[in-house]
N, C-alpha and C positions, 0 to 999 in steps of 0.2 A: 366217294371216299370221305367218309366222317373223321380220318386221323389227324390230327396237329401236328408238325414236325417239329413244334416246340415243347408238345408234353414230354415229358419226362419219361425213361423208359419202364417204371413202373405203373403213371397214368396210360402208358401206350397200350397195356396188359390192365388193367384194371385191377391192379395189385395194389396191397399197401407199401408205402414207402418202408420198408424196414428191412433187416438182415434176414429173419428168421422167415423165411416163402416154404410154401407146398412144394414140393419140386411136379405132382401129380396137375396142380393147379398151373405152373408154369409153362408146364408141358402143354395142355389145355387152351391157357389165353394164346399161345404163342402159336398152336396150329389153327385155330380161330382166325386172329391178326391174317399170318399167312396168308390164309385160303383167301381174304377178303381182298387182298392188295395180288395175288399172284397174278403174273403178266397176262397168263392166257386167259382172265376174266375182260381183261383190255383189250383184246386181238383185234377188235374192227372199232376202236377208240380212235382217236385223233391224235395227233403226234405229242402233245404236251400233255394227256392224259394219258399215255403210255408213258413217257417220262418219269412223270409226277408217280404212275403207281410201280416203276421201275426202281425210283426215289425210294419211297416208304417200303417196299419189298427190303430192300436193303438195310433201313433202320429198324426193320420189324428184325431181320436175322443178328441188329449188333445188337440190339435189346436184349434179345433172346440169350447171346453168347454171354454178354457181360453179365446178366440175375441170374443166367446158369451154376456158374462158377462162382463160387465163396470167394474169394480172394476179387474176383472182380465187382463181384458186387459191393463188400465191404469196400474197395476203393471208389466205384461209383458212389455209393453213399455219402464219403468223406466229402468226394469231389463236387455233392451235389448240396453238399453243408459248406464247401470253402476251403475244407481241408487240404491241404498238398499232403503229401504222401512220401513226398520228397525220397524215394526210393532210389532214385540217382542217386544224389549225392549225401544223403546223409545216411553214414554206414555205421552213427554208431551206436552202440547195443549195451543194453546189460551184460555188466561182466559174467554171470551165472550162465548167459546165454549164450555168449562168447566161449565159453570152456566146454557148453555143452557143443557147439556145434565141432567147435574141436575134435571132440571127441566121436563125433558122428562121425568125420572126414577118416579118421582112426580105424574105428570100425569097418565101414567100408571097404576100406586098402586093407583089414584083415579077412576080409571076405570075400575079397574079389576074384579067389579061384574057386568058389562055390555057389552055384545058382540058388542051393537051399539055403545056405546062409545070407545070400543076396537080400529073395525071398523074405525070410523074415528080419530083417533089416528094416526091410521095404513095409512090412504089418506094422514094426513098434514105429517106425515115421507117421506113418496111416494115423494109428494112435494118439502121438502126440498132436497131428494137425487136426484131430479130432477136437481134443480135449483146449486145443487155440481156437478154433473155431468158434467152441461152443462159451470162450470168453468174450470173445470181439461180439458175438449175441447179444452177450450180457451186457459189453461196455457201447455198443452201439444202440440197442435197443431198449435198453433196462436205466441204465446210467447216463446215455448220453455225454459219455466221455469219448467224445473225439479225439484229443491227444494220444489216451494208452490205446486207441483204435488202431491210428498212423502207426503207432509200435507194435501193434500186432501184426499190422499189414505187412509191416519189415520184414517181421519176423516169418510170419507165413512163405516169405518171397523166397526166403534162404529155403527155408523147409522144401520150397519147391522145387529149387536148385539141387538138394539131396536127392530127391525123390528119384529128378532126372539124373541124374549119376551114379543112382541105385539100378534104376532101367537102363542105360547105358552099359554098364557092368554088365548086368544079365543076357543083355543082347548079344554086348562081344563075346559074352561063353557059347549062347548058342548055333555063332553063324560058324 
């Protein structure tokens, strides 16, 4: 096993460090990784080299989960710059952001006896974490503004919260 459990989980994948990845390339390094580390290549190994490739199987799939997901990644990244994220405890926001989410909570509770209204609820959120996404791109990648990153990230997290309360919603209509 040629892996380091100190690289990075984009040198793990032989990615570049940044936000904006292939999702087809990810896909790719990560059933690569996989296959190379999966237990049953180790079945008549030795107890600490089953171990060891039980180990690395396992940071091969948190690799995998964390550059999957935007929000994770863009947090790994901060975290792999220094940044805290501070998503605990610090809740606070632009005011513009703060009225908009408001208004999202609004929404919602005026939708919530309609899966179609749900529905698209749930597309113009799609949208705007779209359109946050493809900031935190720019401010991570392009700018290297790691502050307005951390506030994106924030902001992402809320957005995520919606998302989930939009699919909660829809759920309880249809059970």
């Amino acid at each position: 096993m040629n892996h380091d459990f100190n690289q990075d989980f984009f040198a793990l994948f032989g990615l570049p460090r940044r936000f904006a990845q292939d999702a087809a390339a990810l896909d790719a390094a990560w059933r690569a990784a996989a296959a190379q580390v999966h237990p049953d290549r180790y079945a008549s190994a030795g107890d600490a080299e089953k171990r060891s490739a039980l180990m690395l199987a396992t940071r091969v799939n948190e690799a995998y989960q964390t550059l999957k997901s935007p929000l994770n990644r863009a947090r790994y990244l901060l975290q792999l710059s220094g940044v805290d994220t501070q998503e605990e405890n610090n809740t606070r926001m632009p005011g513009d952001f703060l009225m908009a989410q408001m208004e999202w909570r609004e929404d919602i509770d005026d939708a919530r006896a309609s899966v179609d209204a749900l529905e698209s609820l749930s597309r113009r959120l799609r949208g705007e974490v779209k359109a946050m996404q493809a900031e935190l791109e720019t401010a991570l990648d392009l700018r290297g503004d790691l502050d307005g990153a951390a506030v994106l990230v924030r902001k992402l997290r809320f957005m995520e919260k919606l998302d989930q309360e939009i699919g909660d919603a829809i759920e309880s209509l249809l059970d």
